[in-house]
N, C-alpha and C positions, 0 to 999 in steps of 0.2 A: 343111683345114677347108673346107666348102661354102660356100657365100652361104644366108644363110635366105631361107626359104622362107614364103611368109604364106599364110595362109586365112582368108580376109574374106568377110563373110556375102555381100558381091555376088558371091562369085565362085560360090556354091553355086546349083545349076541347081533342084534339089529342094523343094516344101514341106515333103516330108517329112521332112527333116532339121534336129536343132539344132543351129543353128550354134554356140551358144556350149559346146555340149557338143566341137567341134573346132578355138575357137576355141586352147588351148593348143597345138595342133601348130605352131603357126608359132614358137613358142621352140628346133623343131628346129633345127639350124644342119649336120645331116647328117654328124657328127662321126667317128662310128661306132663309139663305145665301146660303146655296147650290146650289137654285135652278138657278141660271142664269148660272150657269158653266154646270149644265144637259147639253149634246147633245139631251139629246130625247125630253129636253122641250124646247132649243133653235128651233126646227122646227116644233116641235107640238103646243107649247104654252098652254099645257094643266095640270093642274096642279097633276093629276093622272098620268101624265109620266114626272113629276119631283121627287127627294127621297122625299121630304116629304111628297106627297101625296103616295106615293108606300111605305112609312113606316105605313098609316094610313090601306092601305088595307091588308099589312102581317099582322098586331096584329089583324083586325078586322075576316082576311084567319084563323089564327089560334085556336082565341078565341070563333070561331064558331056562329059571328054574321053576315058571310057571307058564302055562298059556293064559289068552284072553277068552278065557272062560266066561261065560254069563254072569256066574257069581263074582267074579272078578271087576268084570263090568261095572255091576251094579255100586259094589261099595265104592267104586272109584266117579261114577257118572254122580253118587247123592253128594257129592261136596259141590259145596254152594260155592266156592272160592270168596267168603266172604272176607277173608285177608286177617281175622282176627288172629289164627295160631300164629303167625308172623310178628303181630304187634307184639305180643306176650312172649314171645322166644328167646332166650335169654343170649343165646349160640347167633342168633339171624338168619336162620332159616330161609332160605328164598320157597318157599314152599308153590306159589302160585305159575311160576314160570315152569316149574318141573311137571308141574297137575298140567298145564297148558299141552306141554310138549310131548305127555303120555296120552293124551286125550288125541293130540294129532297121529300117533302112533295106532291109536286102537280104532280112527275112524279108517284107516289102509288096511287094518286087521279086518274088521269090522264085517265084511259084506256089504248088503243090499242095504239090510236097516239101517246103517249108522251114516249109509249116504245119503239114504231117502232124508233122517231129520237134519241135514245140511240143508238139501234141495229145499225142502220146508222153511225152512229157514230164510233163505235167498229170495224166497214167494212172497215171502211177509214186507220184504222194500219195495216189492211193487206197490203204486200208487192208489191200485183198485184195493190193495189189500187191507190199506190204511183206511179207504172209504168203508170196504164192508164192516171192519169192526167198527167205525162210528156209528154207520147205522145200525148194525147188531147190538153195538152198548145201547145204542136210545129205545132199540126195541126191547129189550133183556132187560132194560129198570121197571119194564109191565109186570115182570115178575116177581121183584123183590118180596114183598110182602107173604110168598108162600115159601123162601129158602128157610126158614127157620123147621117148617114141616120135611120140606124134601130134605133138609139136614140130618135128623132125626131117623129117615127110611134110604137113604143114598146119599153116605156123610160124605164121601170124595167127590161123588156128582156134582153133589149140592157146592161142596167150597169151589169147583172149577167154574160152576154158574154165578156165584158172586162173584169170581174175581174180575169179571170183565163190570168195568166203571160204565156208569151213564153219564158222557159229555156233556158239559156245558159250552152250546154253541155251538157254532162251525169250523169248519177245522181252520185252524190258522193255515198264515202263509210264510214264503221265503219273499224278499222284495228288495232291490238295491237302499231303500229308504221306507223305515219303520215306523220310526218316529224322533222328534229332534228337541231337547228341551226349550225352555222360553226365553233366555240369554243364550251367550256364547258357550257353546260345547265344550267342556273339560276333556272331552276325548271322542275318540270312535268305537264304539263298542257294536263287535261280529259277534251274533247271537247262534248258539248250535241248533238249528229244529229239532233233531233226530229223526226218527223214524215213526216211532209211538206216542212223542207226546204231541205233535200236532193234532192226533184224530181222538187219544182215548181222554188229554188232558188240556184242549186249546185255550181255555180260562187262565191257565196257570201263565201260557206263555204271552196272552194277553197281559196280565199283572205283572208279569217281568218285564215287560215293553215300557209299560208306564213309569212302573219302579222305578228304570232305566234311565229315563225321562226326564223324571222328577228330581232323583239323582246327578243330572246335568249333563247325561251321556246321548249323544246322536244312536241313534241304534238302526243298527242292517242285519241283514239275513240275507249271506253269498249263496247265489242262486246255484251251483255250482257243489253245494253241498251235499253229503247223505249221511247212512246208518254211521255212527262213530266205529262200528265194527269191534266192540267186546264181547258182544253174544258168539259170536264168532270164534274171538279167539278164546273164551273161556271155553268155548264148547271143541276146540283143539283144530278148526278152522282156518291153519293161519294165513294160508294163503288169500282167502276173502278179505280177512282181518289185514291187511298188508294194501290191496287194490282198493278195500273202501277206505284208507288211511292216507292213499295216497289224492287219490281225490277231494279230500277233506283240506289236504296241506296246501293242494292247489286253489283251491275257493277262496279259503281265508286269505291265507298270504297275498292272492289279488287284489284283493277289500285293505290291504294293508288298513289294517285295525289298530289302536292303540289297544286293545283288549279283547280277548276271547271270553265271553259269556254262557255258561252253562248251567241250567236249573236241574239237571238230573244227572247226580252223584256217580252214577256207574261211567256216565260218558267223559264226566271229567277226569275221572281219573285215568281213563281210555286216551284224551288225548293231551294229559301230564305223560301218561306214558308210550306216546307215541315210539320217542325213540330209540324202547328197549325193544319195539315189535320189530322197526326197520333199524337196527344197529348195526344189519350186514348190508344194509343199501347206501352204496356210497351217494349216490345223486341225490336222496331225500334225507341221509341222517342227520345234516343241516338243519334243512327246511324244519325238519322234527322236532328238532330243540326250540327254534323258533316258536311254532306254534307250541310247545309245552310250556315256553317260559311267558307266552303270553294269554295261555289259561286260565281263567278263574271260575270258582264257583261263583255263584248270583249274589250268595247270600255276603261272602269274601268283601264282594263289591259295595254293595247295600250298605253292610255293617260299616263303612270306612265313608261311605257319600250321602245316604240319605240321610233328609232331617228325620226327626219324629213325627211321628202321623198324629194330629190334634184327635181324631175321633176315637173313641173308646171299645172295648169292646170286655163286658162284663160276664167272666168266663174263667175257669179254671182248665189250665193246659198244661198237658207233658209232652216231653220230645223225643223222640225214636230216630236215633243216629242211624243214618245211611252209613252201613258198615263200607262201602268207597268213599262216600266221604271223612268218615272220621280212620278209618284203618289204614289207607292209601294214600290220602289227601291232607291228612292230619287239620282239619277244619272241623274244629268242635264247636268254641265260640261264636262265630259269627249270627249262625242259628240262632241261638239266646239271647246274643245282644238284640236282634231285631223283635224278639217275642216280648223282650223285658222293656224294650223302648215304647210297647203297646198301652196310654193308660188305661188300669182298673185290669190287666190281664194279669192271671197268677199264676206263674209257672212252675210246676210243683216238678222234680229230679225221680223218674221211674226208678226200681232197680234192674243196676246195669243197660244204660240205655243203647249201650253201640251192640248189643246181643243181637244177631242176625234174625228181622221177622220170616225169612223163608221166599223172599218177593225175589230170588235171583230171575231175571229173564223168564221163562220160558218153563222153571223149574215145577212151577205149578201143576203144568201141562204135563209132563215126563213124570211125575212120582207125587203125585195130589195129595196121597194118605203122609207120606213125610212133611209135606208142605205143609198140609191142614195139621198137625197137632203142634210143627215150629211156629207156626201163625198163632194157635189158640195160647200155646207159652208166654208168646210176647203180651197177649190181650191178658193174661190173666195179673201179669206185671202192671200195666196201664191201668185195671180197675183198681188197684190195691191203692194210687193214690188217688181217688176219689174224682180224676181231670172229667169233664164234659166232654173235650178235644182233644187227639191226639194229631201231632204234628210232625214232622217228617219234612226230607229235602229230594226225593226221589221216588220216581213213578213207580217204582218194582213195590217198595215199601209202600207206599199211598196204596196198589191193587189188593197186596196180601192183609196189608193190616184193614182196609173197607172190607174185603170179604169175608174175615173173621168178626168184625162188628155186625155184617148186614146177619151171620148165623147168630152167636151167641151176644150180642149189644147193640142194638137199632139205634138205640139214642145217642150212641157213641159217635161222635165226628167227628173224621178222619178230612184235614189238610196238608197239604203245600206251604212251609212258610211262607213263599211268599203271596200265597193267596188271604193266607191271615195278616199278610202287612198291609198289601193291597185294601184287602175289606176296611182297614182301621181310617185308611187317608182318604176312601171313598167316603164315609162318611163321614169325615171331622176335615176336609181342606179341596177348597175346590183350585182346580190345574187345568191348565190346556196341551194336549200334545197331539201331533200329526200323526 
């Protein structure tokens, strides 16, 4: 075991820095159990893209006994912040809020580039943005068939050309009223859009509508909505992260919900943790708790309201924990019960199933060869028990883990729980809903 290590606000050279947002690092004590759970040190094997070596280079970032070097950069921009060294820390590490708060630091450092993928960023909630990649995915599935060659001759090209999904459908919508079950409603349930899953996965939020439905829940979608804003603040953003958070609290809390509804893991835990992002905003730190204490994931819901689905589905299945849902959320079960409530479905336990597939946001785009061999890790996990389908509660995971099957396992089918809930009650129980 190390000697701890402290970081005292005298020791930070920076205004631009909150210290109490690093003041947790100093619970490190350099142990190093985290680091075999890293994704980015399981394929790097380097101890600068494991947390502990990436906590020695924040306080060394801060304290001004280094610059924002390039190199610097880099080991600090590959962590996926998938929250795993945290769960596994024996000290409690806040590790994610300090990565946040250095990442805000090095975009002021930063120059041009590190504005520019903000600005980029910002482009992606426009509406036209959400349309071109629907039509991009629908044209880019012409392709499929030749990634496994272009893999072979242009392995990074090729995994950033899988990773964009072919949509089913048209993109959803936001609507005062979604749909309402067939008796009296048990509740109200405000559904999150996001940003991305309307255009690249509109199937899935259609099947959570229904779910929802059948479940006994009325379901809306507060027009008033947008991005949950964690691409943002993981990417050290937090200002955006704050305006689109505030917007968010504004929408639902007018829909006054019995329940906040989320089918992709990263958002939910985005707004369970609204009110560490606004914990200096007095007028909404309120509001924040609200909507965090009225958060759930889909599946949370599901596993507690739906009946079982009569129709069957003859298929062997594993499951790939959304590391925000199971690291952040701590929502392991509900996943399983809904898979295991499928009959004739056999759902076989990968190893280590909360190991980060590499699907963070955006992460693809920004460092593809790190991306592409954390992805092929996870798929080599997945074939070893012999599933036909893998399943998952989150669009970053659904993108990386398809595009590692469309290279190396075509046959391999990559879901949404709850699109495999969905499939089972489509075919074994006929429903009505608005």
């Amino acid at each position: 075991m190390g000697s701890q290590r402290n970081f005292e606000p005298r020791k930070i050279r920076s205004p631009f820095v909150n210290a109490s947002a690093l003041n947790g690092l100093s619970r490190c004590v350099h142990c190093g159990l985290c680091v075999p759970h890293c994704p980015t040190f399981q394929v790097l094997r380097t101890e600068t893209d494991a947390p502990r070596g990436r906590i020695h280079l924040m306080g060394a970032l801060v304290e001004g006994r280094v610059g924002p070097s390039p190199v610097l950069r880099e080991h600090l921009d590959l962590c996926l912040l998938c929250r795993h060294c945290e769960e596994v820390c024996p000290s409690g590490v806040p590790f994610s809020p300090a990565m946040e708060e250095v990442r805000r630091f090095l975009i002021r450092r930063g120059g041009v580039w590190a504005k520019l993928r903000v600005e980029a960023m910002r482009a992606l909630l426009h509406p036209l943005a959400g349309i071109s990649l629907w039509a991009l995915g629908n044209i880019g599935a012409l392709g499929y068939p030749l990634l496994p060659l272009m893999g072979r001759l242009l392995p990074s090209l090729a995994f950033l050309a899988a990773y964009l999904p072919h949509p089913q459908g048209a993109p959803s919508r936001k609507g005062s009223l979604l749909a309402r079950p067939t008796g009296r409603p048990k509740g109200r349930a405000a559904i999150l859009v996001g940003c991305v899953m309307p255009y690249l996965f509109p199937q899935t939020h259609r099947a959570t509508v229904s779910l929802l439905a059948l479940a006994g829940y009325e379901v809306v979608a507060p027009l008033g909505q947008t991005c949950c804003g964690a691409l943002f603040a993981h990417m050290g953003s937090t200002d955006t992260a704050k305006h689109l958070a505030r917007r968010n609290i504004d929408a639902f809390l007018k829909e006054k919900p019995d329940v906040i509804v989320v089918n992709a893991a990263g958002c939910g835990a985005m707004l369970k943790e609204y009110p560490r992002l606004l914990q200096e905003d007095e007028e909404y730190l309120g509001k924040a708790r609200q909507v965090a204490a009225l958060t759930r994931d889909v599946t949370e819901l599901l596993a507690q309201s739906l009946p079982p689905p009569q129709g069957t589905l003859r298929a062997i299945a594993t499951y790939q924990d959304p590391c925000h849902l199971a690291h952040v959320q701590k929502v392991r079960q509900p996943p399983r019960q809904l898979l295991r409530m499928i009959p004739q479905l056999q759902l076989i336990e990968m190893e280590s199933p909360d190991t980060c597939c590499g699907g963070a946001g955006l992460y693809p785009i920004f460092h593809p060869a790190v991306a592409r061999a954390i992805a092929r890790h996870r798929l080599e996990a997945v074939l070893a028990t012999g599933a036909q389908m893998v399943v998952t509660a989150n669009p970053g995971c659904t993108l990386a883990l398809s595009a590692a099957t469309k290279l190396w396992a075509p046959n391999l089918k990559v879901m949404h729980v709850v699109d495999v809930v969905w499939q089972a009650w489509r075919k074994g129980a006929k429903h009505r809903h608005v």
